[in-house]
C-alpha positions in Angstrom: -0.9 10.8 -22.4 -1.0 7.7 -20.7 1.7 5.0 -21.7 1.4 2.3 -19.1 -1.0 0.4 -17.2 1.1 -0.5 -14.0 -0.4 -2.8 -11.3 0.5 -3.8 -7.7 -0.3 -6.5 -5.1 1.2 -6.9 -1.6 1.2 -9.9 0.2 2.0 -8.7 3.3 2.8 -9.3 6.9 2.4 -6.4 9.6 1.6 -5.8 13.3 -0.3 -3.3 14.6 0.6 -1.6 18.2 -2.1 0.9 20.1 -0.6 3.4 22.1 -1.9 5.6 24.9 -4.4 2.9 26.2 -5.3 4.0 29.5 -5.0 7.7 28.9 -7.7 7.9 26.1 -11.8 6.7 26.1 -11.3 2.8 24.6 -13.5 3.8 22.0 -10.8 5.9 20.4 -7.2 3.7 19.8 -4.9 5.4 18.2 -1.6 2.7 16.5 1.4 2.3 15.3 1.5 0.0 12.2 4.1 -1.8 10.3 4.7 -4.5 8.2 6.9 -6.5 5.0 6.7 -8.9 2.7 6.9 -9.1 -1.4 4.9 -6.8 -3.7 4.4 -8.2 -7.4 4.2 -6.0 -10.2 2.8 -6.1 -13.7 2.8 -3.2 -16.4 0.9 -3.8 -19.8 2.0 -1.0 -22.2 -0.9 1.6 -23.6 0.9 1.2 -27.2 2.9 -1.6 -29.1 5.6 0.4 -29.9 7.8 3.2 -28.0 8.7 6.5 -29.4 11.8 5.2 -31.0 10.0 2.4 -32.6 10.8 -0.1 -30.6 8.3 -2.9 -29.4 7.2 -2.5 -25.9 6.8 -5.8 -23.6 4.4 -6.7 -21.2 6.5 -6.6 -17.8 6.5 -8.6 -14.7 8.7 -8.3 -11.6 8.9 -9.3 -7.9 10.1 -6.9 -5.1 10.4 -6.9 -1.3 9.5 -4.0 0.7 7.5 -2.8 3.3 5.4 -0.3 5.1 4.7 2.2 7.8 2.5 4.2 9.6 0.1 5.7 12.0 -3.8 6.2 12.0 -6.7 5.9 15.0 -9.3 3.0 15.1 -12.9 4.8 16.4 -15.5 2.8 17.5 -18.7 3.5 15.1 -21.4 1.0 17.0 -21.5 -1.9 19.2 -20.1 -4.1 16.6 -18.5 -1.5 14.2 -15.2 0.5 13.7 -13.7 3.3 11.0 -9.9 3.4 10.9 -8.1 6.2 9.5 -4.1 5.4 8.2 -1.3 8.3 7.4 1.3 5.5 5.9 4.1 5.2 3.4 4.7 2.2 1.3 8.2 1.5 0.2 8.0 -0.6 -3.2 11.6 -0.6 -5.0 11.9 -3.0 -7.7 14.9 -4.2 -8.8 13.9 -3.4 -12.8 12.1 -1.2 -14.3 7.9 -1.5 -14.1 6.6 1.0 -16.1 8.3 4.4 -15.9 10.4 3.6 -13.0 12.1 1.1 -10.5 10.9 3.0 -7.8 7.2 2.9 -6.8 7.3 4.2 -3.1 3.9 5.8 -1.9 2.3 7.9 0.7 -1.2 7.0 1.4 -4.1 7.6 3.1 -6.2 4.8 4.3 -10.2 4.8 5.4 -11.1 0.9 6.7 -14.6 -0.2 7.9 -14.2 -3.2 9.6 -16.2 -5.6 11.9 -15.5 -6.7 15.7 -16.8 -9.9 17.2 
């Protein structure tokens, strides 16, 4: 079953580079994404004690680390855009937040956003 409740928040900075401009409509922009900064991460234990007995601890670390990816920005209106991001997060804390140190992930991202 589940043991831990483990939580993450980025804070950071990235930069975004299109690619293929003038070959594609400018309704379609594909990118280049990347960015780094420092993740903080909390884990509150499912149960007060471990198997062995022992009391577990609410845990709280900081880590620096970073990101990657690709994905395409496609214009939806006038106003409008969806963006869809292949990326892979690289989160490695120095101790131990819930199971592991390392919290490294691939996702994929869907963003609605607004242009004006």
């Amino acid at each position: 079953g589940k043991e831990n409740n483990v939580y993450l928040f980025d804070f950071m900075v990235s930069m975004k580079r299109r690619f293929f401009e003038s070959d594609l409509d400018p309704s379609l922009r594909p990118f280049l994404v990347g960015g780094v900064g420092p993740y903080y991460g909390m884990n509150f234990p499912e149960f007060d004690l471990d198997p062995q007995g022992n009391k577990n601890y609410d845990e709280y670390s900081w880590a620096l680390g970073g990101f990657f990816g690709m994905g395409v920005d496609i214009d939806a209106s006038d106003n409008y855009f969806v963006s869809v991001r292949f990326q892979y997060r690289v989160i490695p804390f120095v101790e131990k937040i819930g199971e592991r140190k390392n919290h490294s992930m691939f996702e994929i991202r869907l963003e609605i956003g607004s242009m004006y």
